[in-house]
C-alpha positions as a Markdown table, in Angstrom:
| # | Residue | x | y | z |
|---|---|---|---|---|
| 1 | Unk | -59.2 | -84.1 | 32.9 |
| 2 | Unk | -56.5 | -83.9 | 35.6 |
| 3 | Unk | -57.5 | -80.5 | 36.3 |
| 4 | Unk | -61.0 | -81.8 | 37.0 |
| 5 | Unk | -59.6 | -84.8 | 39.6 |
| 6 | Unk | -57.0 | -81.8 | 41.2 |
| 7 | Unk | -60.1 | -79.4 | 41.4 |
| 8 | Unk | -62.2 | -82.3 | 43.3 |
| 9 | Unk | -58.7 | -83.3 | 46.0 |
| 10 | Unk | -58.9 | -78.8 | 46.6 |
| 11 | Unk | -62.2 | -79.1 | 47.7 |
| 12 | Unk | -62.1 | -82.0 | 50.0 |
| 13 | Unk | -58.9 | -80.6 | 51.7 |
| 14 | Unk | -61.3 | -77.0 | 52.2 |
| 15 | Unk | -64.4 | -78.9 | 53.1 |
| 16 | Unk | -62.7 | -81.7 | 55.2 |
| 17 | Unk | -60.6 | -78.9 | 57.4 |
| 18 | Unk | -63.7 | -76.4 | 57.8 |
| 19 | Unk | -65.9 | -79.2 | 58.7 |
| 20 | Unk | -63.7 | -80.6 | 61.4 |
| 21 | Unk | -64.0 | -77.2 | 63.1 |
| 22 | Unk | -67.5 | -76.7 | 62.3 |
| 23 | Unk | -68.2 | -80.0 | 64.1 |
| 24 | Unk | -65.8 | -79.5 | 67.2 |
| 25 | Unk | -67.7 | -75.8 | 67.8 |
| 26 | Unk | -71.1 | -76.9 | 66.5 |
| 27 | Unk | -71.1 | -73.6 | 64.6 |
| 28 | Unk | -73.3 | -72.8 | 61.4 |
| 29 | Unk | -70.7 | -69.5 | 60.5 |
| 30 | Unk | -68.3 | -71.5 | 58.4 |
| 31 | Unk | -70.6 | -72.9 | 56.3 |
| 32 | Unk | -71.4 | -71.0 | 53.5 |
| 33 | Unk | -67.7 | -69.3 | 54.1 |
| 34 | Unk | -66.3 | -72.6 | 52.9 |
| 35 | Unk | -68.2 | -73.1 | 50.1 |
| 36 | Unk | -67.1 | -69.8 | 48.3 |
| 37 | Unk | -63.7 | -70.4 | 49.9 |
| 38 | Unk | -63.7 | -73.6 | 47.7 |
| 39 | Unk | -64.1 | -72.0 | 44.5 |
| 40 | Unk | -61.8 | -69.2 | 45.1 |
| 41 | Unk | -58.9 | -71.4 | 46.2 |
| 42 | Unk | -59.5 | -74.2 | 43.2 |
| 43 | Unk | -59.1 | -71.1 | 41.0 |
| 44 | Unk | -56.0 | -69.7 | 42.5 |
| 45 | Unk | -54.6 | -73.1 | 42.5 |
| 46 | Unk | -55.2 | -74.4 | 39.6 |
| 47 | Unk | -54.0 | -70.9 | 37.4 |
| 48 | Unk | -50.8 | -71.1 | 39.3 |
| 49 | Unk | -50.2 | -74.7 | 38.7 |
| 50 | Unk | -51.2 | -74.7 | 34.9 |
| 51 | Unk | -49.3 | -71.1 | 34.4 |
| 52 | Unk | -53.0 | -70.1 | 33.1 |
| 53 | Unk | -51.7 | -66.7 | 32.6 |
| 54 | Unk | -53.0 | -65.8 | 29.1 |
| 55 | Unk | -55.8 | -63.1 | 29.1 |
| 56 | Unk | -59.1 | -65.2 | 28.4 |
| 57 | Unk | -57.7 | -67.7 | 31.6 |
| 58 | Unk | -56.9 | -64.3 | 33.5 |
| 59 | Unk | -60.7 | -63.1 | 32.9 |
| 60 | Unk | -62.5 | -66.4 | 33.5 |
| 61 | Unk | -60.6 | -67.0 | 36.8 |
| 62 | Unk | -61.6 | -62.9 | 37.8 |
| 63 | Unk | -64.8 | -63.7 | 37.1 |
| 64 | Unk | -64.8 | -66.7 | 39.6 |
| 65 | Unk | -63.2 | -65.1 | 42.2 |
| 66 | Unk | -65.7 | -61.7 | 41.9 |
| 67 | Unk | -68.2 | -64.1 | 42.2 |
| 68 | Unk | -66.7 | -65.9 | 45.2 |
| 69 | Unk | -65.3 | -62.9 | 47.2 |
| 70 | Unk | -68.7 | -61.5 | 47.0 |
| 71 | Unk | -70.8 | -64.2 | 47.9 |
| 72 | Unk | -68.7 | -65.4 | 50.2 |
| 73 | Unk | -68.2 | -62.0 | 52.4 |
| 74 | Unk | -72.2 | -61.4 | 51.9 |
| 75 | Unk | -72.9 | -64.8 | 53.1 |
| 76 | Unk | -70.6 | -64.9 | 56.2 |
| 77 | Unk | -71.7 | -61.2 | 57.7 |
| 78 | Unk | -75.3 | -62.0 | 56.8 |
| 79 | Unk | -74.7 | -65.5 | 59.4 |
| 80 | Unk | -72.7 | -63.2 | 62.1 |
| 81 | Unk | -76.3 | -60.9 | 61.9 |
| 82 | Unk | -78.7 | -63.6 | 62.5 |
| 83 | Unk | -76.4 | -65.8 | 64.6 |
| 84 | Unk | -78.0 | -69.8 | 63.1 |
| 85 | Unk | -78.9 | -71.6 | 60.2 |
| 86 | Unk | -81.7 | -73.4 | 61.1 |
| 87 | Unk | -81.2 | -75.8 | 57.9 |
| 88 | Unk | -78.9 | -77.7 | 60.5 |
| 89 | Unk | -81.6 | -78.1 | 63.7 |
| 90 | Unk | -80.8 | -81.1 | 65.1 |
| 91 | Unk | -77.6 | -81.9 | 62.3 |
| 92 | Unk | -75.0 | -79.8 | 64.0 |
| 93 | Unk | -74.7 | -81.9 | 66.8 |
| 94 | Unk | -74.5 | -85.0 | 64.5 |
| 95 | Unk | -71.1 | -85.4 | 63.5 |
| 96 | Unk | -71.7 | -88.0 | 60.3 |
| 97 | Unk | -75.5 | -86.4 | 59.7 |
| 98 | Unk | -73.6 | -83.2 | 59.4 |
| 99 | Unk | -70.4 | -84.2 | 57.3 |
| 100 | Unk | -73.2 | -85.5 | 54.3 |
| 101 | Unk | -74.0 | -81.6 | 54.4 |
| 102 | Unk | -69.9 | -81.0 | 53.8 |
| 103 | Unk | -69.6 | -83.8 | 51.3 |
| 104 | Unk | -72.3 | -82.4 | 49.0 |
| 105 | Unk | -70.3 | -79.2 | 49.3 |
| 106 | Unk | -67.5 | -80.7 | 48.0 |
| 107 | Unk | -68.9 | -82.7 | 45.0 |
| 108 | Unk | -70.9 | -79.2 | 44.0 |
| 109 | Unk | -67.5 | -76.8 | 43.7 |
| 110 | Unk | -65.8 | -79.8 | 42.1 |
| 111 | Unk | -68.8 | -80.3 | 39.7 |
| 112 | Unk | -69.8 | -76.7 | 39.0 |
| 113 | Unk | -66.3 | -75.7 | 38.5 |
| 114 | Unk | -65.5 | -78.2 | 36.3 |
| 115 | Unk | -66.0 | -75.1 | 32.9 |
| 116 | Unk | -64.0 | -73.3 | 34.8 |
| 117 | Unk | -61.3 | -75.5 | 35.0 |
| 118 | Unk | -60.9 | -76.8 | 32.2 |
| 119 | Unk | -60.3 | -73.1 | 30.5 |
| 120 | Unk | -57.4 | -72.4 | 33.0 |
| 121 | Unk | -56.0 | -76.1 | 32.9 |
| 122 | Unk | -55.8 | -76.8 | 29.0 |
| 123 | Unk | -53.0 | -75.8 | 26.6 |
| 124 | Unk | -54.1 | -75.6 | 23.5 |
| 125 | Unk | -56.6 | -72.5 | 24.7 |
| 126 | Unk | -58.0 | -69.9 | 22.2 |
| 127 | Unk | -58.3 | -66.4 | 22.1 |
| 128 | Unk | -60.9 | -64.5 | 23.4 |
| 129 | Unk | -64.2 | -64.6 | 20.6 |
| 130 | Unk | -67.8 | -64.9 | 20.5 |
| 131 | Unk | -68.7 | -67.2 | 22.6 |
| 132 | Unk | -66.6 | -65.9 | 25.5 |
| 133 | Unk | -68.0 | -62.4 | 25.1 |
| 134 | Unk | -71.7 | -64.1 | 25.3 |
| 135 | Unk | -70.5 | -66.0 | 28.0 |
| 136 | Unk | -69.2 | -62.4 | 30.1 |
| 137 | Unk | -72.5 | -60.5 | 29.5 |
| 138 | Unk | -74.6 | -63.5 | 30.6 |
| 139 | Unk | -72.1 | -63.8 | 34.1 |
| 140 | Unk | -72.2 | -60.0 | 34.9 |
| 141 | Unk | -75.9 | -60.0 | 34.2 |
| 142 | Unk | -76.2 | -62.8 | 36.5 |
| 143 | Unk | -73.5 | -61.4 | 39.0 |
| 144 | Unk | -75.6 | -57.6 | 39.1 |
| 145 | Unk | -78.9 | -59.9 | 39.6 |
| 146 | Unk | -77.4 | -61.6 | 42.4 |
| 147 | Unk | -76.1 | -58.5 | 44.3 |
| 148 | Unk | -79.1 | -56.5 | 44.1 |
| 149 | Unk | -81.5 | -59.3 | 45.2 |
| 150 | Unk | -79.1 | -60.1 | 48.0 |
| 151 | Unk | -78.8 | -56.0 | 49.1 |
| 152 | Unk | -82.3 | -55.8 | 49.1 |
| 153 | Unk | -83.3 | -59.0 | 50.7 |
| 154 | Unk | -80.2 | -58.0 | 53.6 |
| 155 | Unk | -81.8 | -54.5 | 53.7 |
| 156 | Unk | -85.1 | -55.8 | 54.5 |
| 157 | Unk | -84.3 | -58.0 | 56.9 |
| 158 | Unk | -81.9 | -55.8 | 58.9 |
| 159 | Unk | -84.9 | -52.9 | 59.5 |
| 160 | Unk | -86.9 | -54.1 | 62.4 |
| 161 | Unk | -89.6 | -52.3 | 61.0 |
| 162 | Unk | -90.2 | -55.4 | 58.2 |
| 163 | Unk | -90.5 | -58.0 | 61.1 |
| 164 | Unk | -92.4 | -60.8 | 60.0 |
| 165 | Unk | -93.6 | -59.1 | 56.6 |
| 166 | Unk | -93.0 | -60.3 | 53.3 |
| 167 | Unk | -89.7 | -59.5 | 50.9 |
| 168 | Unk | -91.9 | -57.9 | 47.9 |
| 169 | Unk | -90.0 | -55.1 | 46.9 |
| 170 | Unk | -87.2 | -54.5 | 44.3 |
| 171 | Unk | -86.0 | -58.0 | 42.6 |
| 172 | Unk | -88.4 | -59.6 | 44.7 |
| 173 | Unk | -91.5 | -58.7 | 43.4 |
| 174 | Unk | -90.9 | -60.0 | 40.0 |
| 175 | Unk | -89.3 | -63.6 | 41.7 |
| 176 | Unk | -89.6 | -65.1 | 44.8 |
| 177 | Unk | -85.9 | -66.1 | 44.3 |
| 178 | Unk | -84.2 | -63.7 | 41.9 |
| 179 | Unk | -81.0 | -64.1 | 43.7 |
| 180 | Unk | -80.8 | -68.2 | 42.4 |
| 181 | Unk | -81.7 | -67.1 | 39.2 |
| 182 | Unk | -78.8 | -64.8 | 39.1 |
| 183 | Unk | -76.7 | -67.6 | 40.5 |
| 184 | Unk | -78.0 | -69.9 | 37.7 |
| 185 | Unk | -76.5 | -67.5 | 35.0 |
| 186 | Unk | -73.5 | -67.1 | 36.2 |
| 187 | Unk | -72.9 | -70.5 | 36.1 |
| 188 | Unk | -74.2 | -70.8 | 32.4 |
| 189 | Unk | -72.2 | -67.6 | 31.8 |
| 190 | Unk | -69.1 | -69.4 | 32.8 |
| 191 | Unk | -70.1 | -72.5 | 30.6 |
| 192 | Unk | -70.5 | -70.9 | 27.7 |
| 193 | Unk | -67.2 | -69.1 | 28.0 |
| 194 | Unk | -65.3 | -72.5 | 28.0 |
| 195 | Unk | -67.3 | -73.2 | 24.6 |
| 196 | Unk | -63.9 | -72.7 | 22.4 |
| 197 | Unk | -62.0 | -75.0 | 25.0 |
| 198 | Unk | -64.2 | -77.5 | 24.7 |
| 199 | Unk | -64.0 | -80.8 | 22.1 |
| 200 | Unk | -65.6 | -84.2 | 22.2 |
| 201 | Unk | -65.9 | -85.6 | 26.1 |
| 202 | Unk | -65.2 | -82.3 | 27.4 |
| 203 | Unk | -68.4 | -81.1 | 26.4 |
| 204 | Unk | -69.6 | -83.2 | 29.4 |
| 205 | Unk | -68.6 | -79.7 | 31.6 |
| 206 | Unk | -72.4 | -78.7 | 30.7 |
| 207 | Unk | -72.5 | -80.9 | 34.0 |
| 208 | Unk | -71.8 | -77.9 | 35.9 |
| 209 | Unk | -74.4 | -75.3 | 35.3 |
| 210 | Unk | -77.1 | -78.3 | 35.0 |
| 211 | Unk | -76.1 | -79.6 | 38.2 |
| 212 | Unk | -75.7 | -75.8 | 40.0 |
| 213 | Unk | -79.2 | -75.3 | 38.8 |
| 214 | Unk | -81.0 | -79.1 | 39.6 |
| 215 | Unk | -79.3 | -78.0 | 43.6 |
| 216 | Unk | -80.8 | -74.5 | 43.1 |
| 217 | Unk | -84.3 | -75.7 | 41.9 |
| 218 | Unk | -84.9 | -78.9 | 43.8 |
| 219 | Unk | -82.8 | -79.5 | 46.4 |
| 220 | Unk | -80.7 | -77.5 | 48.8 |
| 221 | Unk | -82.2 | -73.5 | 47.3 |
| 222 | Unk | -85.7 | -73.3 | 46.3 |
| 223 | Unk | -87.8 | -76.1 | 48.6 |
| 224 | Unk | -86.3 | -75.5 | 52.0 |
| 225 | Unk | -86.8 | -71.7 | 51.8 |
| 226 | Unk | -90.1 | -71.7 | 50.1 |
| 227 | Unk | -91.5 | -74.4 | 53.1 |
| 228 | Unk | -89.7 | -72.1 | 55.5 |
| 229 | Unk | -92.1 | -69.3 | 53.6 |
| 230 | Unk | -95.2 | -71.4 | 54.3 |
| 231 | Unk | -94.5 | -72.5 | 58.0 |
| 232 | Unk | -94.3 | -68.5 | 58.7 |
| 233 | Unk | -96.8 | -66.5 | 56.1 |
| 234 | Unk | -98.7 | -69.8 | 55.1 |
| 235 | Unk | -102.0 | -68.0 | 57.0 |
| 236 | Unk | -101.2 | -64.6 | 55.5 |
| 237 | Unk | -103.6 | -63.4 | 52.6 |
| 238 | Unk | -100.9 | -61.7 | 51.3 |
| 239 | Unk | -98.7 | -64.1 | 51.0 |
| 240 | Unk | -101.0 | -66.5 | 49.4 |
| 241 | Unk | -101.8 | -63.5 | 47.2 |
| 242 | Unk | -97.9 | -62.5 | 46.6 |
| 243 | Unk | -97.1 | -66.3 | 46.3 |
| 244 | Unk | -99.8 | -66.5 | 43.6 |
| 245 | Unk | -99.0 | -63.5 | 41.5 |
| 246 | Unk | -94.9 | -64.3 | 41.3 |
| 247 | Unk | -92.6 | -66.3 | 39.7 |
| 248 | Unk | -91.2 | -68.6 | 41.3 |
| 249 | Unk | -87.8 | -68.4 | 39.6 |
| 250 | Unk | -87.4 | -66.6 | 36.5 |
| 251 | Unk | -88.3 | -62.8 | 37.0 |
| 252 | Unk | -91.6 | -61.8 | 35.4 |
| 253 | Unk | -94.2 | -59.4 | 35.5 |
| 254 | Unk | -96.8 | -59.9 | 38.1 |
| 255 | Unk | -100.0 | -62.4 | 37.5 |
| 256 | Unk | -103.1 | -60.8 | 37.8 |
């Protein structure tokens, strides 16, 4: 449970030094940078200072850092392209308004890593079985849903061909937000590769993929982007028709 409190302190010091330049520039580019910045430096930190060098800790904290590197870099040149976040209007120049922004940051990477660390922080870790190949296939299925959605949603948007038409092609035409969904399993992927690591309280690290996905669903992912959606299609036939017909979440065939 150390690992857990030393995971938390990592991602205060990331959040707390980002947003104090975030605030003195008023700039939305460090944002999302920070966030996957958290999770790859808990990781590095905490395998160097538990010597969490035996070869299921070695692939669990690969697979975070994949994760992260990618996200991250995607994330950051996708804000350089379109320049604001508009989830901060009227925040950004609000210096406490916009630190309850970077404080939910930092409870999230402590939270959703908590799986995570607790594999690469423990000593009495097991070998690499069942549960931990599960666990693999479900992250890189979730990893390869992730990266597709977010290549095709940054290839749509970058044509100025597609301006102001709907994202229905590809990963998007089964889900409205395939790329959360892929998110969502590699969270559960990472869970359920702690499994063996896990006994008695410590099962309480199902806290991270439930909380990564209540965020996801309810919060900070799904309901600002799909009232975004409305405020710019909401008169569009095919929107209401495309809105109608998919998923919200989970990718499925299309409704008739």
């Amino acid at each position: 449970m150390t690992g857990i409190l030393f995971a938390f302190l990592i991602s205060l010091g990331v959040n707390a030094v980002f947003f104090a330049i975030a605030a003195m520039k008023k700039t939305d580019l460090l944002t999302d940078l920070s966030y996957s910045l958290s999770f790859l430096v808990i990781t590095a930190t905490i395998t160097l200072a538990y010597r969490a060098f035996r070869p299921v800790q070695l692939v669990l904290a690969f697979l975070v850092v994949a994760w992260a590197v990618r996200l991250g870099g995607y994330r950051f040149f996708r804000m350089r392209r379109i320049g604001i976040d508009h989830r901060f209007d009227g925040i950004r120049e609000k210096p406490l308004a916009f630190a309850r922004f970077w404080l939910l940051q930092t409870c999230t990477a402590g939270i959703v890593m908590m799986p995570a660390v607790l594999v690469l922080s423990t000593q009495t870790i097991r070998h690499i079985g069942p549960w931990t190949v599960i666990g693999s296939l479900l992250w890189a299925g979730g990893f390869l849903l992730e990266t597709l959605s977010d290549g095709q949603r940054s290839s749509f948007g970058s044509d100025p061909a597609n301006e102001g038409k709907i994202l229905a092609e590809g990963m998007w035409k089964y889900s409205r937000h395939p790329n959360y969904f892929g998110e969502i399993l590699v969270w559960l992927g990472i869970f359920l590769y702690s499994i063996p690591s896990l006994t008695g309280p410590l099962y309480a690290a199902a806290l991270g993929p439930v909380f990564i996905t209540f965020l996801l669903v309810f919060v900070t992912g799904i309901p600002p982007h799909e009232r975004a959606a409305n405020e710019r299609h909401g008169d569009d036939p095919a929107y209401r028709e495309y809105k109608r017909r998919t998923s919200v979440l989970v990718p499925w065939f299309r409704g008739k």
